[in-house]
C-alpha positions in Angstrom: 1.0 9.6 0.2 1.5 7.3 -2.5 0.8 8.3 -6.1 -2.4 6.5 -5.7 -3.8 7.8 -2.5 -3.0 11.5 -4.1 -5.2 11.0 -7.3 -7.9 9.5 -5.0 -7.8 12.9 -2.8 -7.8 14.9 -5.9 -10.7 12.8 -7.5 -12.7 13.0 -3.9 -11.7 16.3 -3.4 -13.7 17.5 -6.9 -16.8 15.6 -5.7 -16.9 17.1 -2.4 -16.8 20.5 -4.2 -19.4 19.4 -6.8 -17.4 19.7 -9.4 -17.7 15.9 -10.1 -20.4 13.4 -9.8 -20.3 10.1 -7.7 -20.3 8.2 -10.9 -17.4 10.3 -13.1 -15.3 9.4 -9.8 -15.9 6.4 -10.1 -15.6 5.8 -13.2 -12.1 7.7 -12.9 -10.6 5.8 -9.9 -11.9 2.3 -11.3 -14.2 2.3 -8.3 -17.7 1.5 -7.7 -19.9 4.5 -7.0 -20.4 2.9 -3.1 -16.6 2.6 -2.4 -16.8 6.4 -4.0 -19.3 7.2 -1.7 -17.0 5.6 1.5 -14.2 7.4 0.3 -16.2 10.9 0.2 -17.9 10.7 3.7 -14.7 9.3 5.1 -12.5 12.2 3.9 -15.4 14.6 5.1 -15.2 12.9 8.7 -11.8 12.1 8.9 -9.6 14.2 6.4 -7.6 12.9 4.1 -5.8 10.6 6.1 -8.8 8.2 5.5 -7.0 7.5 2.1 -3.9 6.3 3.5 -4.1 2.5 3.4 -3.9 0.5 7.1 -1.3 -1.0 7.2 1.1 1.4 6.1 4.3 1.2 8.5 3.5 -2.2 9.9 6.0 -5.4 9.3 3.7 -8.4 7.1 2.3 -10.9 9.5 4.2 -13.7 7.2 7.7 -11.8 7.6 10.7 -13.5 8.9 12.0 -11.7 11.9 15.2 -9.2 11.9 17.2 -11.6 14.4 16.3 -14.7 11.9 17.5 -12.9 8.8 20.6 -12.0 10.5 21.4 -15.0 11.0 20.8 -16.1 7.4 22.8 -13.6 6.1 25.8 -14.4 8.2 25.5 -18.0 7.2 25.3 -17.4 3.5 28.4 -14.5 4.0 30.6 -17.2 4.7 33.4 -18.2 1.8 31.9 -21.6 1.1 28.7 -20.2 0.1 30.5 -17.4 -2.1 29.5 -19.4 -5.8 26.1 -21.1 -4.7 22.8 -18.9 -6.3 19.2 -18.3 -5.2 18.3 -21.8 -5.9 21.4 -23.4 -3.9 20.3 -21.3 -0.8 17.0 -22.2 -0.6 17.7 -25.8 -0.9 
C-alpha cells in the first residue's frame, strides 16, 4: 500500500471503531463525508483492499509497447545519435 492508501485505512479504520466521526475523516483525508462514507462500507464489505486504487499493476492505455521502445532505444544507441538531446530525438 502506498503512503496514501495507509493513512486512509488508519483514518477509516478509527471511524469504524467510533473513535472518529464521518465528518473529522473527512475533514482529515480532504474527502467529502459521502466518499468517507464509501470508503467505510467498502472496507467493512471488502477489507482493506477496497483502498487499493484499480489500476494498480496494469500498463497506461496510452503506453508505447515493450517491442516499440526496444526498438527506439536501439536506434538512439547507435554512435551517430551519441551528442543529439531530448529535443533532437523527438524531432
Amino acid at each position: 500500500m502506498s503512503d496514501k492508501e495507509v493513512r486512509r485505512a488508519i483514518v477509516i479504520d478509527k471511524v469504524i471503531q467510533g473513535v472518529c466521526t464521518i465528518a473529522e475523516a473527512a475533514e482529515a483525508l480532504s474527502l467529502s463525508e459521502r466518499q468517507v462514507k464509501r470508503l467505510k462500507a467498502g472496507v467493512i464489505k471488502e477489507g482493506f483492499g477496497f483502498l487499493a486504487h484499480g489500476n494498480r499493476g496494469r500498463k497506461p492505455a496510452h503506453a508505447i509497447s515493450d517491442e516499440l521502445r526496444e526498438q527506439v532505444l536501439a536506434i538512439i544507441r547507435q554512435p551517430v545519435f551519441c551528442e543529439a538531446n531530448d529535443s533532437h530525438l523527438t524531432e
